[in-house]
C-alpha positions, 0 to 999 in steps of 0.5 A, a space after each residue: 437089072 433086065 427088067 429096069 431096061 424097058 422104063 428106060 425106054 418109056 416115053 415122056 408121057 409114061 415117064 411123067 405119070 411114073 414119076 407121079 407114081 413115085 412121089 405117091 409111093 415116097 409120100 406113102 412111105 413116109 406117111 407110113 413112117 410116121 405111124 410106125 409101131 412106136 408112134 401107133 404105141 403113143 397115139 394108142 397111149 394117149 386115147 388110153 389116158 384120155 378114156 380114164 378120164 372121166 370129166 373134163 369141164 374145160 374140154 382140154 382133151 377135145 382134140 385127142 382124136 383120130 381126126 389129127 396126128 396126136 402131135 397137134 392134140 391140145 397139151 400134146 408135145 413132141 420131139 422133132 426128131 422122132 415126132 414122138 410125145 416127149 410132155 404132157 401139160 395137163 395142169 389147173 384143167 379140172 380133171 377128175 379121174 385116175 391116172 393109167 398105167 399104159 402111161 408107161 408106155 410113152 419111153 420118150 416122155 420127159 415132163 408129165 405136169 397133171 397138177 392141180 386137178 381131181 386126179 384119184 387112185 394110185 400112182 401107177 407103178 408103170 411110171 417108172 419104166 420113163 427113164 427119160 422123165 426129168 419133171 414129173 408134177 402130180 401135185 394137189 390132186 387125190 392120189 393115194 396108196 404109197 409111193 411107189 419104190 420103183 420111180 427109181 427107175 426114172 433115172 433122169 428125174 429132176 424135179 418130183 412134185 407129189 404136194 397135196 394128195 392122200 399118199 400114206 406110207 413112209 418115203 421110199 429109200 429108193 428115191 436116193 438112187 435120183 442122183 440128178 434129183 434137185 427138186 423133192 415136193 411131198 407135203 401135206 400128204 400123210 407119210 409116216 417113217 420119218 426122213 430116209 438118212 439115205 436120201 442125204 445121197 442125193 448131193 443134187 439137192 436145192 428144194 425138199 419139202 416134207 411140210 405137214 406130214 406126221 413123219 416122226 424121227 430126227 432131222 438125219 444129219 446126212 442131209 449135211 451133204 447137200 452142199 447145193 441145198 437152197 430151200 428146206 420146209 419140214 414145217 408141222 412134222 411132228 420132228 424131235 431131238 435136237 436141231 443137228 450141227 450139220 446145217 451149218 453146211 448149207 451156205 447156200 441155203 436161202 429158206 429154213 423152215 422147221 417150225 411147228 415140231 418138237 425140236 429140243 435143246 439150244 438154237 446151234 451157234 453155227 447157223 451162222 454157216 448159213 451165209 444166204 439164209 433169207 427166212 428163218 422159222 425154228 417156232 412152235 418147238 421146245 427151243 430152249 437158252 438164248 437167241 446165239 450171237 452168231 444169228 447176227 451174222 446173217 447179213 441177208 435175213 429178211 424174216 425170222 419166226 422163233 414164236 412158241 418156245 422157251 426161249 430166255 435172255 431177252 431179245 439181244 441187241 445184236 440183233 439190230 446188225 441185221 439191217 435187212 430185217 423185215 419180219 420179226 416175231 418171237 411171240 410166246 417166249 419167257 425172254 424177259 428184259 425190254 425192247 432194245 433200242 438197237 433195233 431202230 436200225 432195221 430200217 425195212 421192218 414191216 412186222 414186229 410180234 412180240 407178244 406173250 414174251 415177259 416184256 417190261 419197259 418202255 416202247 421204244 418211240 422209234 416204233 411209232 415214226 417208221 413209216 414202212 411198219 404195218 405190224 406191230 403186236 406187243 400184247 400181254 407183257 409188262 410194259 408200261 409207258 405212255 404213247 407219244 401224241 405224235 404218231 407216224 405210221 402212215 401204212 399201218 394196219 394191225 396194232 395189238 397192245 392189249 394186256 401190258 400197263 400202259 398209261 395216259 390219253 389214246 393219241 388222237 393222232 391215231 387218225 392219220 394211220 388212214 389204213 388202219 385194220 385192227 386196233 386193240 389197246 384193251 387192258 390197260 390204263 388208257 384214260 382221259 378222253 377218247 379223240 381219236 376221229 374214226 371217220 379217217 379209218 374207212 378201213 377198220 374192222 376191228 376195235 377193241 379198247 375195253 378195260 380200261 380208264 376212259 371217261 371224262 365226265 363230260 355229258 356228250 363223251 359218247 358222241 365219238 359214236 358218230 365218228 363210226 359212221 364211216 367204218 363201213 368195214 366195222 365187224 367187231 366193237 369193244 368199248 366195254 369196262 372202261 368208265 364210259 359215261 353219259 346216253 348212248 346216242 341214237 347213232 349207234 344205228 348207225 355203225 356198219 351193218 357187218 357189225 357182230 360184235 358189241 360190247 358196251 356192258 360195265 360202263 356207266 351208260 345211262 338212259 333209255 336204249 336207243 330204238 335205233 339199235 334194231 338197225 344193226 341187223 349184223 349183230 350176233 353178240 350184243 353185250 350192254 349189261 352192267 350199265 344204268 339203262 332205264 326205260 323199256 327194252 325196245 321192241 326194235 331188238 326184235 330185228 336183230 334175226 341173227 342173234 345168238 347172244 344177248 347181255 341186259 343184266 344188271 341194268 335198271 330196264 323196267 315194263 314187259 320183255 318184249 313178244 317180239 324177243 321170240 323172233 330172236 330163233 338163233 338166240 343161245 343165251 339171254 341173260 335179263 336178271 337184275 333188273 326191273 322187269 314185270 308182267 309175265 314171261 312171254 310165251 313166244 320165248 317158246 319160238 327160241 329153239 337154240 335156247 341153251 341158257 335163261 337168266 331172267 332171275 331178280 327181277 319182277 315178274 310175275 304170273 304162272 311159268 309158261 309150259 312153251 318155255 318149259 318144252 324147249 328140250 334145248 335148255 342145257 346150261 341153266 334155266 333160272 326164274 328165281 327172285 321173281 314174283 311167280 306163282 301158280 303150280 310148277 308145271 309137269 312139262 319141267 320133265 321135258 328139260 332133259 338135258 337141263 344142268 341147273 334149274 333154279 326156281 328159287 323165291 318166286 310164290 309157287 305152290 303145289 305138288 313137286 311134281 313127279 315128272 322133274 325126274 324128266 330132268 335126268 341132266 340135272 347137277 343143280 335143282 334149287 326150288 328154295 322160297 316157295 310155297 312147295 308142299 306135300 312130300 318129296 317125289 321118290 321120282 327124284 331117286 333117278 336124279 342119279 347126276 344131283 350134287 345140289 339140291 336146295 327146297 329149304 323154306 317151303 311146306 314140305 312135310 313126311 319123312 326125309 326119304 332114304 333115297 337121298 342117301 344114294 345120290 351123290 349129292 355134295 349139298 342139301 338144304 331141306 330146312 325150314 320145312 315140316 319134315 318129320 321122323 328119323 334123319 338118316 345118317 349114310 351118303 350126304 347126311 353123313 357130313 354135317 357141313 353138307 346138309 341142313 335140317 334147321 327148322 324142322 322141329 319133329 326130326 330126331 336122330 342124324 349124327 351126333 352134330 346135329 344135336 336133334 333128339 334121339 328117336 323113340 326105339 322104334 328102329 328095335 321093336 321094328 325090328 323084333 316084329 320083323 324077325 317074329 314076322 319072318 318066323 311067323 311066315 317061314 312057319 306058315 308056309 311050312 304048315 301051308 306045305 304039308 296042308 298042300 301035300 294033304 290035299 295033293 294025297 286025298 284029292 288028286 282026281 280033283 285037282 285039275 278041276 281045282 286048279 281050273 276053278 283057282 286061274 279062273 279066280 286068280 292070276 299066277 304072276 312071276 316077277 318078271 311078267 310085271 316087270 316087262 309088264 311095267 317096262 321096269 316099273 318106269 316112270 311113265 306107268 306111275 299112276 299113283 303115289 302113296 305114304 307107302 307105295 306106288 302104283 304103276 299100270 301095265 300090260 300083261 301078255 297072254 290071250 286077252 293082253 290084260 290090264 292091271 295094276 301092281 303096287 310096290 310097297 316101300 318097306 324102308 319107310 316106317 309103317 310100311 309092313 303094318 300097312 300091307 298087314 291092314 291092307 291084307 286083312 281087308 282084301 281078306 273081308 272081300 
């Protein structure tokens, strides 16, 4: 106390520079305060978040600095009190890095909301030190690993929203001691194990969602105890066993969404406990027996979806109780039965699917005067009434009727449906005229009214093509196989160029195709086969640059194919037969490198086959020239075909050799060469053909033996009549079946199974036979003799026998087996340089000091003649 007693005394002037001195040391103080240890943890914190961050496009973590108090950093929240972080807002920022653990460390934290960013990693187990954390949103990043059990500790949590990631594992147990928990969001992760039944303990809950995750299991029926529960998606996650009772209990339950499992077993009757239910979706399940009357109950649904069940009983007419119904879809059910006129009193309905349900009966017409309907698909039943003429669906968009029975004229009145997207009303009867005016339907994309009974014999039917012109939306057309006749006018150029779709093929159009066509550079599919175009293919379809598929069979299309086609490079298949082509096939058909399938059968043309199109190793479906007038040899380029199926060149004037190299078509099932001019033998090149089912070289001059490899194929049929085959007909493999092969006019065949009525052969096969085994006696005795000579020679001359050795390797080579066959790279193919009656000849290349060239034949002892052959042959190598 002394030593205040002289500040007492201080003058006015010290007193005030004291006063001053005060204040400092009282502001210091609280400027110390507020960067107590427990706040230098949060700032510390903070910068150790920011620093994990790596890219942060948007500049949100700018201001975390030292530059301000970390309270007034951008997304930074704090308590008044004690100016700690008590929310982290960090969403939609674009964020990309891993969340740290040191988050832990902000105790006062009660909402970290990160969602909506590139976040990756772990969820750090540290989170679960923030006991006072109500909302924590880590959705739609990359989070992966498991779940972590200890977010048990966030005791006061409220909401968990963990949607979109990488998280695998299975859904702790641990998350059932969050009693305060009412909102659960983990969907579209990759969480296995099934639902936790304990979880049912959480009595808070009001929103679970599970949607798209593989969980597996049953439905627990503990989830019965959430009395409170509003919204529930366990939508696509692989789910089975019967639906539990215990739903029932949620009468304040707005949204059930269970579709797309395996759920089994009846829709249960006390759904109806569900007093609130708003949506209800039980589709893509194994839902069997009838929609239950108690549904019926449930005064405030809007939408229901029971799509993709088995569900039968027809579609009940106590359903048109619920007034409120806005949606409904029972698609791809066997109900049976007709549409009930009962549900004319859902006044709200928007959208009715009701397709694939075994619908008979009439279209009720009060589904064609509701003016809130934007829906309707009743495709692929039984129905089969007409449509009324008066049509009143002002805010109409999509109608599918397609594949039902209907009947009578397209209402012109479709017209007025001026929001109209998607019309399809194909398979059908539909008849008479087409009088819908299009050029209402600004916003029509989609049209599709083949298959059916159009046409009115008028000369100008097709002038409802004009109308097109305004459908500037317009991808997809399909006026196909419905009796359309007359010329296709010169607007078809016209229609959008968003168009990718044409189908026009199976009418009765005839004419030239219009130039104009070339305008509708959209196009990806254009189908205008079976028709009665005459005329050129114009020049013009060259543009169509985005082509893949092109349909002009079966029309009456005359003069040249066009140079211009090669610049359709994307083309995937064309198909030209049946019609009247001439001239030769155009190399630049060579430029088309996407080439899966050629039809230019039956049709004119002529000259030899270009070996351009013969290099486009993309050809894998069918390549067929056949019915043509072709001539010239079959080039050796066939073999660069290989990933080729079919190959028909059937009744076209080639000649020549088969070549060798077709074995270059190691794809092959199909090969039909039938109707040509093909002479000499069959190529042994064909034995690698190990995929032939089919092969067919009847009527040409082809001559020999049948060659025995045919017998080791798996082939299914075989036609080689009409040719000058001679000898033997073997009988294993395919000539085991007489149905399956046909040797008709080959005079000098014998042998073959007994159906076959061919003469026997000579007894060749038993002297054959006998000089074989005499053969084979003659060799083992010779080289028996040879042995003992040998060992004579060894005896008497050993102090020579290296000089003889010497003076032999210098003469002859001493060969193993296996020096030839790497020599010949296992006698393949392409070191065949020569084709006998009885053997071939293959190059190689023997290693050793001077790398030699050689020749190596292999004899064909299967082929009669062959030993007798190698006999002469030995017998002249001996005069050398």
């Amino acid at each position: 106390m002394n030593s205040k007693q002289p500040i007492i005394c201080l003058s006015y002037s010290l007193s005030s520079h004291f006063l001053f001195y005060a204040i400092f040391i009282f502001l210091t103080s609280i400027a110390i305060s507020a960067i107590s240890p427990s706040n230098v943890t949060d700032h510390q914190t903070l910068l150790e978040i920011k620093s994990m961050i790596t890219q942060d496009p948007y500049g949100a973590l700018t201001s975390w600095n030292n530059s301000l108090h970390f309270c007034d950093w951008k997304h930074v929240y704090c308590g008044k009190r004690h100016r700690r972080v008590t929310y982290i807002a960090l969403q939609s920022q674009d964020l990309q890095g891993s969340l740290s653990p040191h988050v832990g460390n902000l105790s006062f934290l009660r909402g970290l909301q990160l969602g909506n960013n590139r976040f990756q990693g772990a969820i750090p187990n540290e989170l679960g030190r923030l006991s006072r954390l109500s909302f924590l949103y880590l959705y739609e990043n990359k989070f992966n690993g498991t779940i972590p059990a200890n977010i048990s500790g966030c005791s006061n949590l409220q909401e968990l929203g963990l949607s979109y990631n990488e998280l695998v594992g299975s859904i702790p147990n641990e998350i059932s001691f969050l009693s305060q928990l009412i909102f659960l969001s983990l969907g579209y992760n990759m969480l296995t194990g099934g639902i936790p039944p304990m979880l049912g303990n959480i009595t808070s809950m009001k929103v679970f969602d599970v949607t798209g995750n593989s969980l597996g299991g049953n439905l627990p029926d503990t989830l019965g105890h959430w009395k409170i529960l509003e919204e529930f998606y366990c939508h696509g996650c692989n789910l089975y066993g019967a639906i539990p009772h215990e739903i029932g209990h949620w009468s304040r339950l707005r949204i059930l969404q269970i579709g797309e499992n395996k759920f089994n077993g009846a829709i249960p009757a006390n759904i109806s406990g569900c007093s609130n239910l708003d949506s209800l979706d039980l589709s893509g399940n194994k839902l069997v027996g009838s929609i239950p009357k108690e549904i019926s109950f449930l005064s405030k649904l809007t939408r229901v979806s029971f799509n993709d069940n088995y569900l039968t009983g027809g579609i009940p007419p106590f359903l048109g109780n619920i007034t409120s119904m806005e949606m409904f879809s029972a698609m791809n059910n066997p109900f049976g039965g007709s549409i009930p006129d009962t549900l004319s009193h859902w006044k709200s309905l928007r959208v009715i699917y009701c397709s694939q349900c075994n619908l008979s009966g009439t279209i009720p017409r009060f589904l064609f005067n509701h003016s809130l309907l934007t829906n309707i698909s009743l495709a692929d039943n039984h129905l089969n009434s007409t449509l009324p003429r008066t049509i009143m669906l002002p805010n109409l968009e999509h109608i599918h009727l397609w594949v039902n029975e209907l009947s009578g004229p397209l209402p012109p009145s479709f017209s007025n449906c001026s929001r109209l997207r998607q019309l399809d009303v194909s398979t059908n009867n539909f008849s008479g005229k087409l009088t819908i005016d299009f050029s209402k339907l600004r916003d029509v994309y989609y049209i599709s009214i083949g298959a059916n009974n159009f046409g009115s014999n008028e000369a100008y039917e097709m002038k409802f093509i004009d109308s097109l012109k305004n459908s500037t939306r317009l991808e997809f057309l399909d006026i196909s196989n419905s009796m359309f006749q007359g010329v296709l006018p010169k607007s078809i150029g016209n229609l959008s160029n968003q168009l990718h779709h044409l189908y026009l093929q199976d009418n009765q159009l005839h004419g030239n195709l219009p130039r104009s066509i070339g305008n509708l550079v959209g196009l990806t599919m254009l189908s205008l086969g079976g028709n009665h175009f005459t005329g050129n293919i114009p020049s013009t379809i060259g543009s169509l640059q985005k082509l893949d598929v092109l349909f002009l069979y079966r029309n009456q299309l005359s003069g040249k194919i066009p140079d211009a086609i090669g610049n359709l490079s994307l083309l995937i298949t064309l198909s030209l037969f049946s019609n009247k082509l001439e001239g030769v096939i155009p190399s630049s058909l060579g430029n088309c490198h996407h080439l899966l399938a050629l039809y230019l059968d039956d049709n004119k043309l002529n000259g030899k086959i270009p070996t351009q199109l013969l290099q486009l190793s993309s050809i894998s479906v069918i390549l067929n020239l056949s019915r043509n007038n072709l001539f010239g040899s079959l080039p050796v380029e066939v073999g660069e075909l290989k990933m080729l199926s079919n190959l028909d060149l059937s009744k076209n004037n080639l000649s020549g050799n088969i070549p060798s190299s077709i074995s270059g078509c190691a794809s092959l099932s199909t090969l039909s060469l039938k109707g040509n001019l093909f002479q000499g033998m069959i190529p042994s090149s064909l034995s690698f053909l190990k995929g032939l089912v089919e092969l067919d070289v009847s009527h040409n001059n082809l001559s020999g033996q049948i060659p025995t490899f045919l017998e080791n194929l798996k082939l299914e049929h075989l036609n080689i009549s009409y040719n000058d085959f001679e000898g033997e007909v073997p009988m294993f493999g395919v000539f085991a079946n007489a149905s399956a092969f046909s040797v008709l006019g080959n005079s000098r065949l014998c042998g073959g199974v007994v159906e076959l009525g061919l003469p026997r052969c000579k007894e060749t096969r038993k002297h054959t036979k006998k000089f074989l085994v005499f053969l084979i006696v003659i060799l083992i005795t010779s080289t028996f003799f040879a042995l003992i000579c040998l060992a004579y020679a060894w005896c008497k001359k050993k102090s020579r026998r290296y000089l003889s050795q010497s003076s032999m390797s210098g003469r002859f080579l001493k060969v193993s087996y296996n020096q030839l066959l790497n020599a010949t790279d296992g006698f393949s193919e392409a070191n065949l340089i020569g084709i006998g009656g009885f053997s071939s000849v293959y190059k190689g290349f023997l290693n050793g000091d001077d790398y030699r060239l050689v020749a190596v034949k292999v004899l064909h002892l299967q082929n009669q003649g062959a030993p007798r052959s190698f006999m002469r042959e030995c017998e002249a190598w001996r005069n050398i």
